[in-house]
C-alpha positions as CSV (number, residue, x, y, z in Angstrom):
1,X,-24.1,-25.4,2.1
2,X,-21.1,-23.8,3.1
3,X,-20.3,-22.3,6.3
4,X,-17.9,-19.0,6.4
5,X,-16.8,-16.7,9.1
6,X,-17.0,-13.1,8.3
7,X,-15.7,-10.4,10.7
8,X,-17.0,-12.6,14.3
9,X,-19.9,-14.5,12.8
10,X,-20.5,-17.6,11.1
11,X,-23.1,-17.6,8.2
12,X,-24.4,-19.0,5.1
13,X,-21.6,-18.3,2.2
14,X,-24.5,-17.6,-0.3
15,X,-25.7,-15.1,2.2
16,X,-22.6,-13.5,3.5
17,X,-21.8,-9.7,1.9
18,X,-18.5,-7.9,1.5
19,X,-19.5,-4.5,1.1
20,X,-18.8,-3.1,-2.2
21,X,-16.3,-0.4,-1.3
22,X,-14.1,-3.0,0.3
23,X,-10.8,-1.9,-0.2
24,X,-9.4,-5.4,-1.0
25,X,-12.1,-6.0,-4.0
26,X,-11.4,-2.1,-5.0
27,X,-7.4,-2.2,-4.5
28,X,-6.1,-5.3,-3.6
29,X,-5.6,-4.2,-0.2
30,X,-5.4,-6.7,2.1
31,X,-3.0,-9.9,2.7
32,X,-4.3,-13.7,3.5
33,X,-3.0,-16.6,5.3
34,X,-3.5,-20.5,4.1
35,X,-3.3,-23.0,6.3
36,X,-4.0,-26.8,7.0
37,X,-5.7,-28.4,9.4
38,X,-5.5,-32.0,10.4
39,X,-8.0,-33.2,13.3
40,X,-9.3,-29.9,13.9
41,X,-6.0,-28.3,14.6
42,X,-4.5,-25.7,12.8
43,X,-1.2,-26.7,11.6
44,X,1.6,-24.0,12.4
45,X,-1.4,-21.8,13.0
46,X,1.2,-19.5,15.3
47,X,3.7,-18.9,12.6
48,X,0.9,-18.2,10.7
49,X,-0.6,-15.7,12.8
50,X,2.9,-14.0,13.3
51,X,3.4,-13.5,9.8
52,X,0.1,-12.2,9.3
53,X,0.7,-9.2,11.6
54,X,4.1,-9.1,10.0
55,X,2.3,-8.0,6.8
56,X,-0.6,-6.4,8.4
57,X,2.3,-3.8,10.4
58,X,3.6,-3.8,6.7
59,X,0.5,-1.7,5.2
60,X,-1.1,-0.3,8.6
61,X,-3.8,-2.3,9.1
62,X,-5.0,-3.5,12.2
63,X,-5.9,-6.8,13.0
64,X,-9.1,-7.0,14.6
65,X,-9.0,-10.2,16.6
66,X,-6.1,-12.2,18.9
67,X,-4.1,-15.4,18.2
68,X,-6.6,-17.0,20.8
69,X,-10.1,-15.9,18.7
70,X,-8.4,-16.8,15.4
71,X,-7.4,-19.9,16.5
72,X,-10.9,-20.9,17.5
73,X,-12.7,-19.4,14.5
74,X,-10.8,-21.6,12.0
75,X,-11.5,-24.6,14.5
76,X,-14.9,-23.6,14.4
77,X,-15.3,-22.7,10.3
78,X,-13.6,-26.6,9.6
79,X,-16.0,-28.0,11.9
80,X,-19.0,-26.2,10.7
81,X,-18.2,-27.4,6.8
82,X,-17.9,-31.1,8.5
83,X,-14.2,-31.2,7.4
84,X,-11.5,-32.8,10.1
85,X,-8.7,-31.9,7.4
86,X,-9.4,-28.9,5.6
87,X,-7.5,-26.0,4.1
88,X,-8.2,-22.5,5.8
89,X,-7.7,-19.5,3.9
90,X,-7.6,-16.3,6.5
91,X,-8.1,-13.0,4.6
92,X,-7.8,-9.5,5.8
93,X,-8.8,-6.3,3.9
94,X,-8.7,-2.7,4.7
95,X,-12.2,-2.8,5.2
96,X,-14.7,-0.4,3.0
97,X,-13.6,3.0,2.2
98,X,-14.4,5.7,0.1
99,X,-12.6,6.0,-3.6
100,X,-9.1,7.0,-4.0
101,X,-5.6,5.1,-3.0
102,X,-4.8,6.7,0.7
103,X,-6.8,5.1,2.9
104,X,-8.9,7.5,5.9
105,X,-9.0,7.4,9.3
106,X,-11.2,4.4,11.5
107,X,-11.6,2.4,8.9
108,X,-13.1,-1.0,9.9
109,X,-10.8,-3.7,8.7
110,X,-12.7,-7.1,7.5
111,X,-11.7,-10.5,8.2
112,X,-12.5,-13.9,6.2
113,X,-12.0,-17.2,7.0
114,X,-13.3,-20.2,4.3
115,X,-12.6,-23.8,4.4
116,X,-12.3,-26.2,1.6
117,X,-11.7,-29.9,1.4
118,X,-7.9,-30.2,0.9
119,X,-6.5,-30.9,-2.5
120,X,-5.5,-34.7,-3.5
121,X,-2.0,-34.9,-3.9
122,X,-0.7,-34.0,-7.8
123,X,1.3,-35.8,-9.6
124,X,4.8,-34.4,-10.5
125,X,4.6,-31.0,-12.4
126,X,6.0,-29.7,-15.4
127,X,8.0,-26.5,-14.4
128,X,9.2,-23.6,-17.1
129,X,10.2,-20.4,-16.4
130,X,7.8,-17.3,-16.8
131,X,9.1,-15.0,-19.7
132,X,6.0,-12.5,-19.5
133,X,6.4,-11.0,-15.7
134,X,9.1,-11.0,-13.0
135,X,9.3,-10.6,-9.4
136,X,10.5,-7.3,-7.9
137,X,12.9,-8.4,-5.2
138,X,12.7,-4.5,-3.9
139,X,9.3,-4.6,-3.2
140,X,8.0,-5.0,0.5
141,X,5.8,-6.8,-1.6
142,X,7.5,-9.7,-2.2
143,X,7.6,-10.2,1.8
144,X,4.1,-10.3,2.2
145,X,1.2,-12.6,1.0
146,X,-0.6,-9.3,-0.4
147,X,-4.1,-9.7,-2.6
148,X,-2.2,-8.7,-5.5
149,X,-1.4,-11.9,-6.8
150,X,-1.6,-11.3,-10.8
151,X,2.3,-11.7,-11.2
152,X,1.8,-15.1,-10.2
153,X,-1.3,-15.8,-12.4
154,X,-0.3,-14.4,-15.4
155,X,3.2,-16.6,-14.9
156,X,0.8,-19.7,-14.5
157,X,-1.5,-18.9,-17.3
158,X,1.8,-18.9,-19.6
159,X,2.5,-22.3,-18.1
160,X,-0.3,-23.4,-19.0
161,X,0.1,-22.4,-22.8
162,X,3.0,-23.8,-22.6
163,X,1.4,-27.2,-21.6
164,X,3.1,-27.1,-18.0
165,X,1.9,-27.1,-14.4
166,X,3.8,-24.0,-12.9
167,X,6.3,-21.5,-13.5
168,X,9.3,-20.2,-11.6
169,X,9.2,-16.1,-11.2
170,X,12.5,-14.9,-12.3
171,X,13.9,-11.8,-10.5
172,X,14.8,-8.3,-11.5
173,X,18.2,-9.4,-12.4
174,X,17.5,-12.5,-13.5
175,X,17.5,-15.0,-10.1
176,X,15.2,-17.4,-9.4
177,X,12.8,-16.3,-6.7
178,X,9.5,-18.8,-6.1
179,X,7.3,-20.7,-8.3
180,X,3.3,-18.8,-8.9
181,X,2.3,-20.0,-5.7
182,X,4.9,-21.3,-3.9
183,X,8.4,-21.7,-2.6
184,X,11.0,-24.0,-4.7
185,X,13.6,-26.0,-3.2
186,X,16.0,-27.6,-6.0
187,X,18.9,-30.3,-5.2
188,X,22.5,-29.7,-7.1
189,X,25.4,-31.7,-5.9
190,X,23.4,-33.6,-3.6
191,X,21.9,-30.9,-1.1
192,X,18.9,-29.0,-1.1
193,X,18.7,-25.1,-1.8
194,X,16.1,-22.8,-1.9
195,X,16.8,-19.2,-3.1
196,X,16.9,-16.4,-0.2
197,X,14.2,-13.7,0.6
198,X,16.6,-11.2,-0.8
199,X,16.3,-12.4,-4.2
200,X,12.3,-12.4,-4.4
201,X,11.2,-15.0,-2.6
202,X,8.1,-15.2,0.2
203,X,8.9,-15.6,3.5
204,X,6.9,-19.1,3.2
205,X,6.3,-20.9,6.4
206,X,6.8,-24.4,5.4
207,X,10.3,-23.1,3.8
208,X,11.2,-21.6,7.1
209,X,10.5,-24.9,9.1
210,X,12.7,-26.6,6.3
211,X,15.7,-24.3,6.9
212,X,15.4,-24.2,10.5
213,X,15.8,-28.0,10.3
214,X,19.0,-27.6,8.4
215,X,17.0,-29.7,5.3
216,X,18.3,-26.8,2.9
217,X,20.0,-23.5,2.7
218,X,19.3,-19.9,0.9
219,X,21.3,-19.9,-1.9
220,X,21.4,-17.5,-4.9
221,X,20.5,-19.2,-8.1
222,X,20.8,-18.1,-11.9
223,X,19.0,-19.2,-15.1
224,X,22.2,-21.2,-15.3
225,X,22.3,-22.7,-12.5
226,X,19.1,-25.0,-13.2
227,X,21.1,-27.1,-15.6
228,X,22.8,-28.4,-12.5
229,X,19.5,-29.8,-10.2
230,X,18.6,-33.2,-10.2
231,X,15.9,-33.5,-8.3
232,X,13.2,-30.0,-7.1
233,X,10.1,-29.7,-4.9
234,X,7.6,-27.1,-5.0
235,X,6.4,-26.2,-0.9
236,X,3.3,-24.7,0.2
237,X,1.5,-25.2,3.9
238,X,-0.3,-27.5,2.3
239,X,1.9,-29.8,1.3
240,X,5.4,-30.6,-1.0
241,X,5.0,-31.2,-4.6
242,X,7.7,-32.8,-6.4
243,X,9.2,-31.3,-9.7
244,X,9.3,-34.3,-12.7
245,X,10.5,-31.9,-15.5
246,X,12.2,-28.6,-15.0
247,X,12.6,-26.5,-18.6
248,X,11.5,-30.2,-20.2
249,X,14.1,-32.5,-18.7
250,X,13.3,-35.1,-16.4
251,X,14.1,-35.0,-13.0
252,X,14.6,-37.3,-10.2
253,X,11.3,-38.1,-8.1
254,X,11.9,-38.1,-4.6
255,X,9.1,-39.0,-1.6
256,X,10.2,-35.8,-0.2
257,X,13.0,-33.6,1.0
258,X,15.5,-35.4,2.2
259,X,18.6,-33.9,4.5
């Protein structure tokens, strides 16, 4: 049995109900935080949080509960599924509304939280670049982590075609921007680069720590410019994924970033 908290109250997953107006099922509307948890604290929950209402100000929609309430609730949710490490997905939706794209007045937003266990680490991954989609750098889109994720699937399904593990999104004039579902960081000439927000990609919150640290910095990279990295990650909250093959040539493995 799995235990999920839906808008204040913890129930049964197979009997919880999003109405079927919800303007996230219908639209996409919405945005969603994942997060990890290790011994029933959420990890960077804060940051989290922050960028949350970041993207919530974004699309005006209010967020229904404090810092203080979420925090407990996904404390609560990871205990309830018996899980000390867990990953937390928080989701937020425009709530239900009636048809058509501009959203009324006193809507009541709806707000998810589900745990799972966390994922064993992968091994390396195979790493092309997406030829079918690209990521529009102008869009406040690309700022956000909106519902509207299909970009990043349909890159990943042509990965998988491909016989790969992921893809890197491409911007509209050709930079690299972010992997499907996460940020990339790539070493050329013996220090670590990730490319900037400008060019596409997501504001991610492990990124952010890493730059802050002075691991990497934002630069700018072509289609070229891959030719010239020896060694790449793939970042997420929950974890770092190192690159083995980038466009089918080997890579270095590292343990992990490395200053």
């Amino acid at each position: 049995m799995s235990i999920v908290w839906l808008n204040g109250t913890l129930l049964d997953a197979a009997t919880a109900r999003i109405d079927p107006t919800d303007r996230g099922l219908t639209l996409g509307d919405g945005l969603f935080e994942t997060m990890r948890v290790e011994n029933d604290i959420a990890v960077d929950g804060a940051r989290h949080f922050a960028r949350l209402r970041q993207g919530a100000a974004v699309l005006g929609i209010a967020v229904p509960f404090g810092d203080d309430a979420l925090f407990d609730a996904l404390c609560l949710v990871a205990r309830e599924n018996g899980l000390h490490q867990a990953a937390l997905r928080l989701t937020l939706t425009r709530g239900p509304a009636a048809r058509g794209l501009l959203p009324g007045r006193g809507g009541q937003p709806t707000m998810l939280m589900t745990a799972a266990p966390l994922p064993p680490a992968a091994a390396p991954a195979r790493v092309i670049i997406a030829r079918r989609t690209r990521r529009n750098e102008f869009s406040p889109l690309s700022r956000i982590k909106s519902l509207n994720y299909l970009d990043g699937v349909l890159a990943r399904l042509e990965a998988a075609a491909a016989g790969a593990d992921d893809a890197l999104l491409l911007n509209t004039r050709g930079r690299v921007a972010e992997a499907t579902a996460a940020n990339v960081f790539f070493r050329i000439n013996g220090r670590w680069v990730t490319p900037p927000v400008e060019d596409g990609a997501l504001p991610g919150i492990a990124r952010a720590m890493l730059l802050e640290a002075g691991t990497a910095e934002e630069v700018s990279l072509t289609e070229a410019a891959l030719a010239r990295v020896d060694a790449g990650f793939l970042t997420t909250s929950l974890g770092q994924r190192p690159i083995g093959e980038l466009l089918w040539r080997a890579l270095a493995i590292c343990e992990s970033l490395q200053k």
